[in-house]
C-alpha positions in Angstrom: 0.0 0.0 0.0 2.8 2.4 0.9 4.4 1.7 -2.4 1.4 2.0 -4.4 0.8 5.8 -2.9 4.5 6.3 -3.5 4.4 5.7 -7.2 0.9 7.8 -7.2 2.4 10.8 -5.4 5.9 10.4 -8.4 3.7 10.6 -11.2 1.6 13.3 -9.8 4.5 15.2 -8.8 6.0 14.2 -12.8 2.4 15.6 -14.0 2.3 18.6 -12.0 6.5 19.5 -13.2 5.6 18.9 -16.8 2.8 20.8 -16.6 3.8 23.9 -15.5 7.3 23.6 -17.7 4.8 23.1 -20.9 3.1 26.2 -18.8 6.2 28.5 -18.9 6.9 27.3 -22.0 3.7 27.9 -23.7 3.8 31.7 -22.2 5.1 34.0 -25.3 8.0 35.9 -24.6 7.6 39.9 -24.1 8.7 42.1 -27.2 10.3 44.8 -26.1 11.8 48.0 -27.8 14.3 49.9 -25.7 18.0 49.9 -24.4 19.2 46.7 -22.3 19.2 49.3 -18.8 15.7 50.2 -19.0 14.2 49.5 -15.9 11.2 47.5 -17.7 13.2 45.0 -18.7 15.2 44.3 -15.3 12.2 43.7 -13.6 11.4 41.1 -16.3 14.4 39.5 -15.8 14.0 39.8 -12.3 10.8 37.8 -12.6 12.0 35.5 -14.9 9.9 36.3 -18.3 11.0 35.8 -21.2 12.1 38.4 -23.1 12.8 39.2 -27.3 14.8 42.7 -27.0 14.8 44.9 -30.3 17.0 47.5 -30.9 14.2 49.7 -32.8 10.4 49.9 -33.4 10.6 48.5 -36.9 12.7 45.4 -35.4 10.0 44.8 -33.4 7.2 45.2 -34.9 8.2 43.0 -38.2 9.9 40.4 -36.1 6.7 39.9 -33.4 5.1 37.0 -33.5 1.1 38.0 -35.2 -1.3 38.3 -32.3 1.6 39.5 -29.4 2.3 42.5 -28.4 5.3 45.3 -28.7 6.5 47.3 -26.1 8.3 50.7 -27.6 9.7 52.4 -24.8 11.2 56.1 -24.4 15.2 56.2 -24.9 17.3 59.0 -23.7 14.1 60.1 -21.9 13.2 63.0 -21.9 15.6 64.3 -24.5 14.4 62.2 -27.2 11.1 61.4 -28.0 10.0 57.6 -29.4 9.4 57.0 -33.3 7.0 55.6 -35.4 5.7 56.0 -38.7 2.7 55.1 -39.9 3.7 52.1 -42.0 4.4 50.3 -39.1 1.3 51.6 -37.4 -0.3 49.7 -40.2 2.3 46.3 -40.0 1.3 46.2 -36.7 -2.7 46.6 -36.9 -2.3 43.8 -40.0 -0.5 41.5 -38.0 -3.2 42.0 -35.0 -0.2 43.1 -32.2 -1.2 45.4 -29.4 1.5 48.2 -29.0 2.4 49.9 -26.1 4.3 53.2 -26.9 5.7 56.1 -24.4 6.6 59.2 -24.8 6.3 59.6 -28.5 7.0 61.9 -31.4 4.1 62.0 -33.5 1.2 58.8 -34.4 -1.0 58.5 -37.0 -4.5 59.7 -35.9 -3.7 60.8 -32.2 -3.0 64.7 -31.7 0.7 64.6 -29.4 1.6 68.2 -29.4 4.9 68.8 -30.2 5.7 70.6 -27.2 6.7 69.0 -23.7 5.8 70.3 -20.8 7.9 70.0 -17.1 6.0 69.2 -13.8 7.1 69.4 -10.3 3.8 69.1 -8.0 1.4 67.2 -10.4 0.7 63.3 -9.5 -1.3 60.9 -12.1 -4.4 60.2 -11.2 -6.4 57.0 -11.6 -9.8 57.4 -13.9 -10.4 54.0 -14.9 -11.7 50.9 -12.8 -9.4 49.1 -15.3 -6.3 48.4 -12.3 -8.4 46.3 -10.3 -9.4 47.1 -6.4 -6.2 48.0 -5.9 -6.0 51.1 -7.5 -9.4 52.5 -8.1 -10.7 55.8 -9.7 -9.6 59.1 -8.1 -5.9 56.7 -6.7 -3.2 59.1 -6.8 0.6 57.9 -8.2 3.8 59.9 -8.0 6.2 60.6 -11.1 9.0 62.7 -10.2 9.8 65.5 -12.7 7.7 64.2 -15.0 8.2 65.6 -18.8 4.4 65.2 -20.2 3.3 65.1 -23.9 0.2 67.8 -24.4 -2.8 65.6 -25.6 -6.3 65.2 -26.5 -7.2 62.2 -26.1 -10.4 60.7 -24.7 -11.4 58.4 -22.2 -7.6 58.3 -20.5 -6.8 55.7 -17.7 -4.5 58.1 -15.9 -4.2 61.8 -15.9 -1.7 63.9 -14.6 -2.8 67.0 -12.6 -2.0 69.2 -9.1 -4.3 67.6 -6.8 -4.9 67.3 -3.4 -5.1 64.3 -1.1 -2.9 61.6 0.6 -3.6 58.6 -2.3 -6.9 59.8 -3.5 -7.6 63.1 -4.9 -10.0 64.1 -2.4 -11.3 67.3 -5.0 -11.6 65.1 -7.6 -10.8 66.7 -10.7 -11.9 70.0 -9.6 -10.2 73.4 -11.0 -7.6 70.8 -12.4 -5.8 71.1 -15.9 -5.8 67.1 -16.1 -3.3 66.1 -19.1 -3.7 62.4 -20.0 -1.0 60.6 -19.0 -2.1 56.8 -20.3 -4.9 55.9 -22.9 -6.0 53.3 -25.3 -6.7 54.0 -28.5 -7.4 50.9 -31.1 -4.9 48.4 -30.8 -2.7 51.0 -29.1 -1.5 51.9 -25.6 0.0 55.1 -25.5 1.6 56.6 -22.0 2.7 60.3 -23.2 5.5 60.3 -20.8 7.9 57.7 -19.8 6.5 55.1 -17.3 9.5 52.7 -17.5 11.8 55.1 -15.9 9.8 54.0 -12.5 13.0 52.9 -10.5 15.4 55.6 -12.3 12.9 58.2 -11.5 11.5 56.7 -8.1 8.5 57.0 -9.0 6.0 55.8 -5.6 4.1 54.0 -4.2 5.9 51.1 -6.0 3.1 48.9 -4.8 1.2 51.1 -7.0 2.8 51.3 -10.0 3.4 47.4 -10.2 -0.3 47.3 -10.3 0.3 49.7 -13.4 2.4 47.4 -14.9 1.1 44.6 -14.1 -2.1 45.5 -16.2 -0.1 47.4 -19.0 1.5 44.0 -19.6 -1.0 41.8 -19.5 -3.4 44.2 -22.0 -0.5 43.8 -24.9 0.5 40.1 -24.4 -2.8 39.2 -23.6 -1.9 37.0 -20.6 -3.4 37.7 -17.5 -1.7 35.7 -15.6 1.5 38.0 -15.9 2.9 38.7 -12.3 5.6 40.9 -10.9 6.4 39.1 -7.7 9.5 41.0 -7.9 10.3 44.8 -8.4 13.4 47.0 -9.0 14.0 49.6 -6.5 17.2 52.4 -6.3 16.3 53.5 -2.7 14.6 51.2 -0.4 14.2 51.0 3.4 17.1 49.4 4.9 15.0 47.0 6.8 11.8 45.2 6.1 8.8 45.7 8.4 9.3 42.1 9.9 12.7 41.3 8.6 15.0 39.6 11.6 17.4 42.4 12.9 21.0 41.8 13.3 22.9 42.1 16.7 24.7 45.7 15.6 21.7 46.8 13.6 21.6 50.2 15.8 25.5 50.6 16.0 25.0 49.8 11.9 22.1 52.7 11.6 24.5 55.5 13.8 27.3 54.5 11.6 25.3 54.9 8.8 23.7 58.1 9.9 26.9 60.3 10.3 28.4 58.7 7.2 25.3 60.4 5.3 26.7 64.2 6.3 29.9 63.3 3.7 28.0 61.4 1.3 25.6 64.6 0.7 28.4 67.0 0.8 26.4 69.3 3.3 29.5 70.6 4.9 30.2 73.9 2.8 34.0 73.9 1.6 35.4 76.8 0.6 35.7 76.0 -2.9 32.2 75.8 -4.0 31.2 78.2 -1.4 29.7 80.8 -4.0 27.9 78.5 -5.7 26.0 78.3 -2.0 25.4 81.8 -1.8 24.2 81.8 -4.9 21.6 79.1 -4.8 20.7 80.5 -1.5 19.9 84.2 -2.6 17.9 86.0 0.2 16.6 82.6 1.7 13.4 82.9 0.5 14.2 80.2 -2.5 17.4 78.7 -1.5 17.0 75.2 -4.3 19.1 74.0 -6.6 21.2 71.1 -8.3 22.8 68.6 -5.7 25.9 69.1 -4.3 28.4 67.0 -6.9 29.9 63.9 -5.4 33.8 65.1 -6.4 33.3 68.1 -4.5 35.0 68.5 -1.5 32.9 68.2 2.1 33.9 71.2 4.3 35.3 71.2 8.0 32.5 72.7 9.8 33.9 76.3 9.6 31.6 77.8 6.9 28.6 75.7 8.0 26.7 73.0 6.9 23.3 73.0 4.9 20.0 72.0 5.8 19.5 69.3 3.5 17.6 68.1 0.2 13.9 69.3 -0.7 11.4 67.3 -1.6 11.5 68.1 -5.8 13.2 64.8 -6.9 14.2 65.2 -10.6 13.0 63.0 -13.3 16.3 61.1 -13.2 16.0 60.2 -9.5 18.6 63.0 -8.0 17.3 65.4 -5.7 16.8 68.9 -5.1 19.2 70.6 -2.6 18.1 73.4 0.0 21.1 75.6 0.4 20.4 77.2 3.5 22.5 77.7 6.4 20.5 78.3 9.7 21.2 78.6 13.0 19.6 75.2 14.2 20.9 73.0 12.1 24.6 74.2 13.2 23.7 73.3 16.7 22.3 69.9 16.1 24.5 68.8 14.0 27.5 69.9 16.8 25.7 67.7 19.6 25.7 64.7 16.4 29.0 64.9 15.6 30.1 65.1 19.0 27.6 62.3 20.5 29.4 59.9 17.3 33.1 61.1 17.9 32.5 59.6 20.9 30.5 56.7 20.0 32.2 55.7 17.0 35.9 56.7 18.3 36.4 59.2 15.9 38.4 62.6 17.0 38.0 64.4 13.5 34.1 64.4 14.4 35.2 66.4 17.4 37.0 68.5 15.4 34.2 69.6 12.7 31.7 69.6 15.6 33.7 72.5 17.3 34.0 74.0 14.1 30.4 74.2 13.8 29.7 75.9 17.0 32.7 78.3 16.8 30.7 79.2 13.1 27.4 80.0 15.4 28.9 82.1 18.1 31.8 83.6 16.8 32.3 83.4 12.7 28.8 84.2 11.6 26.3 86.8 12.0 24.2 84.5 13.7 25.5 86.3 17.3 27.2 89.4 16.2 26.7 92.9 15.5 23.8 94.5 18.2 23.2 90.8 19.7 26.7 90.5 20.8 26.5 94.3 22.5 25.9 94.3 26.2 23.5 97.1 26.3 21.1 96.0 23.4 18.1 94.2 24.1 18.6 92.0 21.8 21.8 91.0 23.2 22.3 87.1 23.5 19.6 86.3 20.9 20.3 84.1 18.2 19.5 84.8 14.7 17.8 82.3 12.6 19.6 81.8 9.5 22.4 83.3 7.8 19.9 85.2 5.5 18.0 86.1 8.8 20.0 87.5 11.6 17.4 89.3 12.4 14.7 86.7 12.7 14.2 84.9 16.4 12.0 81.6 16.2 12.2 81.1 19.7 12.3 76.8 19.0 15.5 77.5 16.6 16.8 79.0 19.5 15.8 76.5 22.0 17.3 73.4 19.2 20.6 75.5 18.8 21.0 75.6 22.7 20.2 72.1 23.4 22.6 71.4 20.5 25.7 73.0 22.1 24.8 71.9 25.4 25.1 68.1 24.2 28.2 69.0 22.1 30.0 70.4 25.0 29.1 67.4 26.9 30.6 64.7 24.1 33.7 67.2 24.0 34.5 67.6 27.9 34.5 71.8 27.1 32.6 74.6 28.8 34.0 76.6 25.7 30.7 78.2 25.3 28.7 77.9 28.5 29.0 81.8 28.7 27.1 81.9 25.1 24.7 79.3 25.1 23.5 80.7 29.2 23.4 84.5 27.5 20.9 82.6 24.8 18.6 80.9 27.3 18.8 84.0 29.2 18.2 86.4 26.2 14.7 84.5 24.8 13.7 84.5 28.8 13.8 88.1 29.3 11.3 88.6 26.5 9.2 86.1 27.7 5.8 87.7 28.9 4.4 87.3 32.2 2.4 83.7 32.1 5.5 82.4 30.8 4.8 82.0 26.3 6.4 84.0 23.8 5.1 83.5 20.6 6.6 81.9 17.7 9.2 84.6 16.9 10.4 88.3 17.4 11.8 90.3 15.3 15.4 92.3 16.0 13.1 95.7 15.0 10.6 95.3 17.0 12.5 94.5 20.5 14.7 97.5 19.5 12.0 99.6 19.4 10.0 98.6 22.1 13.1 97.0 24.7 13.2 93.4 26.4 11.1 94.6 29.4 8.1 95.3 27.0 7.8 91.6 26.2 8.9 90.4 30.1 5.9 92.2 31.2 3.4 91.5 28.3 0.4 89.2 28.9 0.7 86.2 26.0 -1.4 83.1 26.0 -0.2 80.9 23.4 -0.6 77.3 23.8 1.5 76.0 20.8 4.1 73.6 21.9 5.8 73.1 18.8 7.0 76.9 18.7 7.1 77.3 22.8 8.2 73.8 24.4 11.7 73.3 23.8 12.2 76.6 25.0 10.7 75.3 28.7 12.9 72.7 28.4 15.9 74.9 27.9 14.5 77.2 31.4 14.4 74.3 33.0 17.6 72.4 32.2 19.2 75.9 33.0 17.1 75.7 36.2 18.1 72.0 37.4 22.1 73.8 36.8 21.8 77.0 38.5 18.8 76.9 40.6 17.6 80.3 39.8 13.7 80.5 41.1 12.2 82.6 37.9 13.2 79.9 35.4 11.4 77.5 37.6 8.0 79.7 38.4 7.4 81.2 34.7 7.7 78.1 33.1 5.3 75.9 35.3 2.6 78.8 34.8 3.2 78.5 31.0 2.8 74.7 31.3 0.1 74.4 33.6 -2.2 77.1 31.2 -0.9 74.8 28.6 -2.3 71.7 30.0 -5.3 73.2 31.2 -6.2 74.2 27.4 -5.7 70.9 26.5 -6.4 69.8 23.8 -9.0 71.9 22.4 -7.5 75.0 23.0 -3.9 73.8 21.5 -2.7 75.4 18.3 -1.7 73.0 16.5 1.0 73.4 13.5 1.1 70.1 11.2 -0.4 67.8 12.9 -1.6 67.4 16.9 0.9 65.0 17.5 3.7 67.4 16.3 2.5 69.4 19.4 2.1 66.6 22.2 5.8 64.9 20.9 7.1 68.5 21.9 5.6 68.9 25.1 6.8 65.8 26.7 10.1 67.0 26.8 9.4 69.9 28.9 7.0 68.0 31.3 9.3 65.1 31.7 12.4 67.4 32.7 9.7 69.5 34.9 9.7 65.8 36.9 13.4 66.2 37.3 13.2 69.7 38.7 9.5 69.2 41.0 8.5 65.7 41.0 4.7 66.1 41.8 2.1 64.0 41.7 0.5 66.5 39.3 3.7 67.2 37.2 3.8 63.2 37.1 0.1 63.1 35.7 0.6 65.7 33.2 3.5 63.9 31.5 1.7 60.5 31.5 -1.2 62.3 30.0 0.3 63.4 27.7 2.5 60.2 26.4 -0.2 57.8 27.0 -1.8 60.1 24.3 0.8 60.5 22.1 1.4 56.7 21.9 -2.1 55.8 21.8 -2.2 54.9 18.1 1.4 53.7 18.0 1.5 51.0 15.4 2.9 47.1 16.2 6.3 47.9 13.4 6.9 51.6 15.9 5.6 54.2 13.8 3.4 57.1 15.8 1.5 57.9 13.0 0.3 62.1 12.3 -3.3 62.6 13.6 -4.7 66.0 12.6 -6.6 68.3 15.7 -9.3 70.6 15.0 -9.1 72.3 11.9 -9.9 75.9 13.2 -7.1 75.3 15.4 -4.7 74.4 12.9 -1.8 77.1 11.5 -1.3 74.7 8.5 -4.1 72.5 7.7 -4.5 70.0 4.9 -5.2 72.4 1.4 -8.5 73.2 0.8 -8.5 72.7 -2.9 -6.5 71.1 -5.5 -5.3 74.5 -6.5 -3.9 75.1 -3.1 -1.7 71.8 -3.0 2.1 72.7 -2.6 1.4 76.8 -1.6 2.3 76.7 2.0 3.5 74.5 5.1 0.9 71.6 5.4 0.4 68.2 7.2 1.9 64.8 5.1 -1.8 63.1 5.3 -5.2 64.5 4.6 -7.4 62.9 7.6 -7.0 60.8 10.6 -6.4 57.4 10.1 -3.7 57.5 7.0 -0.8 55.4 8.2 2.2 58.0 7.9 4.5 58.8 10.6 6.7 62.4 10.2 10.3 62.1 11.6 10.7 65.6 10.6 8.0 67.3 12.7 7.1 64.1 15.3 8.9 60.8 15.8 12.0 62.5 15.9 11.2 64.7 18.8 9.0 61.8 20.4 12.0 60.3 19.8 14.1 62.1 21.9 12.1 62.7 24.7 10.4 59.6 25.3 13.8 58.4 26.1 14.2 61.6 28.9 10.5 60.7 30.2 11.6 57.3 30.4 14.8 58.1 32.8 12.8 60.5 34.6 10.2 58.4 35.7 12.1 55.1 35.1 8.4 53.9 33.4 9.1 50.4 31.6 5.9 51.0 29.4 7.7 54.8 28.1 11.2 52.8 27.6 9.3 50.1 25.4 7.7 52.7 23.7 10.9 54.5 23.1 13.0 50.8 21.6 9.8 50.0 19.7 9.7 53.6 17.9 14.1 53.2 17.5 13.0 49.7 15.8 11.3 51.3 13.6 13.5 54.4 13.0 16.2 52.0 12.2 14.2 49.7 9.7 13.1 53.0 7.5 16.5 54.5 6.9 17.5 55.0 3.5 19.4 52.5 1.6 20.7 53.5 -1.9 23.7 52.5 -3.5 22.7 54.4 -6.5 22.0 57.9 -5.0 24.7 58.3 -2.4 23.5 61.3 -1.2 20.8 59.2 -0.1 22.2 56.4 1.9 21.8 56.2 5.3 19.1 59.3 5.7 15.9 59.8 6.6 13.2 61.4 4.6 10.4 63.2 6.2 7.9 61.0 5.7 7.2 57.2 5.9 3.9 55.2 4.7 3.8 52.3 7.4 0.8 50.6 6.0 2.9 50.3 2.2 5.8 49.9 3.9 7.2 52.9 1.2 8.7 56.2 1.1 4.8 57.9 0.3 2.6 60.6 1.4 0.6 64.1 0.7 3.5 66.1 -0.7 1.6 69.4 -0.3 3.7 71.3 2.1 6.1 74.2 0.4 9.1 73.8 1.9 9.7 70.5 3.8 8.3 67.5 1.9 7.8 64.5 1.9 10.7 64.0 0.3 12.7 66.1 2.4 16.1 65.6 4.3 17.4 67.7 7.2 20.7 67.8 8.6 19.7 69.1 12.2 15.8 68.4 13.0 15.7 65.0 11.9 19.1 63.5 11.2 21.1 64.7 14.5 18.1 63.8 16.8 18.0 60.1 16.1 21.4 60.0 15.6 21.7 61.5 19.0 19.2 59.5 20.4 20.1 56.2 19.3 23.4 57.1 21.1 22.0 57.7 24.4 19.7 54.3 24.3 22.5 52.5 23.3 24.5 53.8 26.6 21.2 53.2 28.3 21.4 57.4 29.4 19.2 60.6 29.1 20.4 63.9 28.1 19.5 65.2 31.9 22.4 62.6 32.9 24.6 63.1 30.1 24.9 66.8 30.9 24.6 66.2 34.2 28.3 67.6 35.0 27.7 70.8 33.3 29.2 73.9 35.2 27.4 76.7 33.7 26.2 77.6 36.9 29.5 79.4 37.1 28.2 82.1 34.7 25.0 82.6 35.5 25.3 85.4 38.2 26.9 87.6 35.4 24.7 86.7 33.0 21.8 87.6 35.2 23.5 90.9 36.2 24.1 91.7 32.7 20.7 90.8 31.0 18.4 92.2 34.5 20.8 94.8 36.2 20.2 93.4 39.6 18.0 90.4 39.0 14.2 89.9 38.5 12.0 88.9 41.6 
């Protein structure tokens, strides 16, 4: 008997081979038209269809098999345009093939304008129910730079347009100048720019545009049964969602991290230093080309940038923002610092001194009337190189906190005298109840003096622009024990929490504002551990982690629109204009290391060593997890590798959201807010420390009695 089902299970296990060789074998090969790098035919191969490459449309079309299909796709895209005369067009439709063509010249019958037009915010947009559940009408795709053939045609599948909306366009079509992007015609498939370029061109979700591909191949070989279980990607997480970590994957990820300052070229070197300027004009546009890889990095001396924007070009590079401001100086000190000591390297010590020397003392970020003793102004940090003049008190608050880890990594109290003179400096025109508003402006405080603010009445519960700045008090509090640091703040915090949440102003998202006010409220624990103090900070975390997803990610979660300074756009004509969130409603699955888990970041790991809270400490590993698992990997666009971008679809597992807001995408890198504070952070967890500790020896309590005397006269009661 157990011979018998032996031989039955052979030749059913013979049957079932044969069969699905005669199968594979039966399955026409794809004809394709293009260059042997296209990233069509990689992914074939990847896949393991078969493949008849032609060198030009007229090769393929007379050597197809009758009844197949043809593939033409765009070479030296976008400089040359595919073509195609009409004699083939007519070979083709006698020998029954279905063509697929992109970006072409001119076809018989169809009117292609001969223009081509450049985008930078427009996305296609799904019309057709032909894609399958997966991408219905009104889905939204991304095509970088996309270089777009003017046409008329009717009944498209996709259009490309400005609209609105995470992955649907939530207008519709509305005040939209929609240019079809794919469309049948006949026997024909016509896509009037280049979809193959979808790897080269990073063109997201890729989940998404498989779909595309998936149906585009199957419509001209007539096989539905064509899948792409395998895709070709140039810059991918470094980690998969449930992917087995290895031992030194943080070590790995810090290493990874600093390495990306050098790869980008964000250090400005002297030699290419007026190509910054001039890219970075007055600030208010500071884009252009990427740095170029055989350019020198600089030591620290003349700065480093913020990062890249969000524009990616149709050839997969990236847009640079050539901005130096204040902030990112500061971070990137305390990163530089926290890895020359992490990763034993002493030249990291050397740029990171560099960089604050560049702040204090080689910049006009503290001189002229904010380095004179008598001005109001005095001790106040400008905001950018382009905007001495300008004080965000949060820039302030990141460029402190930045130089107060540095000079703990570098054993110095070099500038203890400057970074107490800037807490000092945004105190004194603090108003009564403790706020301050998002900024001041070097006019304004001349003309009306420091006192005018220190006795104003401001109510502004907006921890995004006020919180870091309490933390800063009270750090500088917990050092010196000087009482007003200690009473303004706690009146500013306890009006805070009092008005939450619905009186919260909210910037680009709600949980922007809770990650920032945990710091404050978890160092206020150090400073007056109360049983109230204690219920304010667990509050506020047990809200903030309250969606926290199983891979880490705390996703965005929009408050109250009347309460928002940058809501979603209202229309599809207001996508891209001004600063807005990364999703459209609650429930989208995106988290935001430039504006949330990057702070949350950071001071989860404080609450936890404040409170010494397990459940805050798992919180904090789970969200590293993640933060590790989503850095870039590209071995392609160096610039790239070992990054993070702002934003981060969890539920695709893909570098994808709303790309609406002006200046800081979703594409968007930046050298200080999000890079140095999970550099930083991963740093302290792996030394199983806080920042309160790490700092812990500081002795800038041995200026503060002149800096008091200078900023107050005889002191403030």
């Amino acid at each position: 008997m157990n011979i018998k089902r032996l031989v039955n299970s052979l030749i059913l296990f013979l049957f079932l081979s044969s069969a699905a060789m005669y199968s594979r074998a039966a399955a026409a090969p794809v004809n394709l038209c293009c260059n042997n790098d296209n990233n069509l035919y990689a992914v074939l191969r990847k896949n393991d269809i078969a493949v008849n490459l032609y060198g030009t449309p007229r090769e393929a079309i007379l050597n197809a098999p009758e009844g197949t299909g043809v593939l033409i796709l765009a070479e030296s895209y976008p400089r040359r345009k595919a073509s195609i005369d009409s004699r083939l067009l007519r070979i083709a439709q006698e020998k029954e093939l279905r063509l697929y063509v992109e970006f072409p010249s001119r076809l018989a019958g169809l009117d292609l304008k001969d223009t081509v037009l450049s985008t930078r915010l427009e996305r296609g947009v799904v019309l057709s129910d032909v894609f399958g559940k997966r991408l219905p009408p009104m889905s939204i795709l991304g095509i970088n730079g996309c270089h777009i053939i003017p046409s008329s045609a009717r009944n498209p599948l996709i259009v490309l347009g400005r609209v609105a909306g995470f992955d649907k366009a939530i207008y519709g079509l509305d005040s939209v100048n929609a240019l079809p992007l794919l469309f049948r015609t006949g026997n024909m498939m016509v896509a009037t720019s280049s979809l193959s370029d979808f790897a080269t061109g990073r063109y997201e979700p890729e989940s998404y545009w498989r779909t595309v591909w998936q149906y585009i191949l199957s419509w001209v070989s007539r096989d539905k049964k064509i899948k792409l279980r395998h895709w070709l990607s140039y810059v991918s997480p470094m980690y998969g969602r449930n992917q087995p970590l290895p031992a030194n994957a943080m070590q790995s990820s810090i290493r990874e991290g600093v390495r990306w300052f050098f790869r980008g070229h964000f250090f400005i070197a002297p030699s290419w230093q007026k190509m910054y300027l001039k890219y970075q004009g007055n600030g208010e546009s500071p884009y252009g080309p990427p740095v170029k890889s055989s350019w020198p990095n600089g030591n620290g001396s003349l700065g480093i940038l913020e990062g890249e924007a969000s524009h990616i070009y149709y050839n997969g590079t990236q847009e640079y923002r050539y901005w130096v401001r204040s902030d990112n100086q500061g971070q990137v000190a305390y990163a530089l610092a926290a890895a020359g000591h992490y990763l034993h390297k002493k030249d990291y010590y050397r740029i990171a001194t560099n960089l604050g020397n560049f702040i204090f003392y080689h910049s006009d970020l503290r001189s002229g009337l904010k380095n004179d003793r008598k001005s109001p102004v005095y001790g106040l940090i400008g905001w950018a190189t382009t905007h001495p003049w300008v004080f965000y008190e949060d820039d302030n608050a990141r460029v402190l906190l930045g130089m107060i880890g540095a000079e703990a990594y570098l054993h110095t109290d070099r500038w203890d005298k400057k970074i107490a003179e800037g807490i000092m400096a945004n105190f004194r025109t603090t108003g009564r109840e403790g706020f301050r508003g998002p900024w001041l402006s070097q006019n304004a405080i001349l003309k009306n003096g420091w006192k005018h603010y220190w006795d104003k009445n401001v109510i502004d519960p907006n921890p995004h622009y006020e919180g870091w700045m309490w933390a800063c008090y009270l750090w500088l509090y917990g050092k010196t024990g000087y009482k007003p640091l200690l009473t303004k703040t706690e009146t500013a915090i306890r009006i805070t929490m009092q008005d939450y949440p619905d009186k919260w102003i909210w910037s680009n998202s709600m949980q922007q504002e809770r990650a920032r006010m945990i710091l404050p409220l978890a160092w206020l624990v150090r400073v007056d551990n109360t049983p109230l103090h204690r219920k304010w900070l667990n509050e506020m975390v047990t809200d903030l982690l309250k969606y926290q997803a199983p891979c880490g990610a705390i996703p965005e979660e929009l408050g109250p629109l009347a309460n928002g300074l940058y809501p979603p756009p209202k229309s599809n004509p207001a996508y891209g204009t001004k600063e807005a969130p990364l999703i459209f409603k609650n429930g989208e699955p995106v988290a935001d290391m430039l504006y949330t888990d990057n702070f949350a970041f950071f001071a989860l790991n404080e609450a936890a060593h404040a409170t010494k809270n397990k459940k805050y400490m798992a919180a904090t590993r789970k969200l590293a997890d993640f933060l590790i698992r989503i850095q870039v990997r590209s071995t392609k666009f160096k610039d790239l590798d070992g990054g993070w971008f702002r934003a981060f679809d969890y539920g695709l597992w893909d570098y994808w959201a709303s790309n609406s807001d002006a200046g800081w995408g979703a594409w968007s890198t930046n050298t200080g807010w999000i890079q140095s504070w999970i550099i930083c952070t991963d740093i302290l967890l792996e030394e199983h420390q806080s920042f309160w500790s790490l700092t812990g020896d500081s002795r800038i309590g041995d200026v503060m009695p002149q800096t008091v005397k200078v900023m107050f006269g005889t002191g403030t009661k």
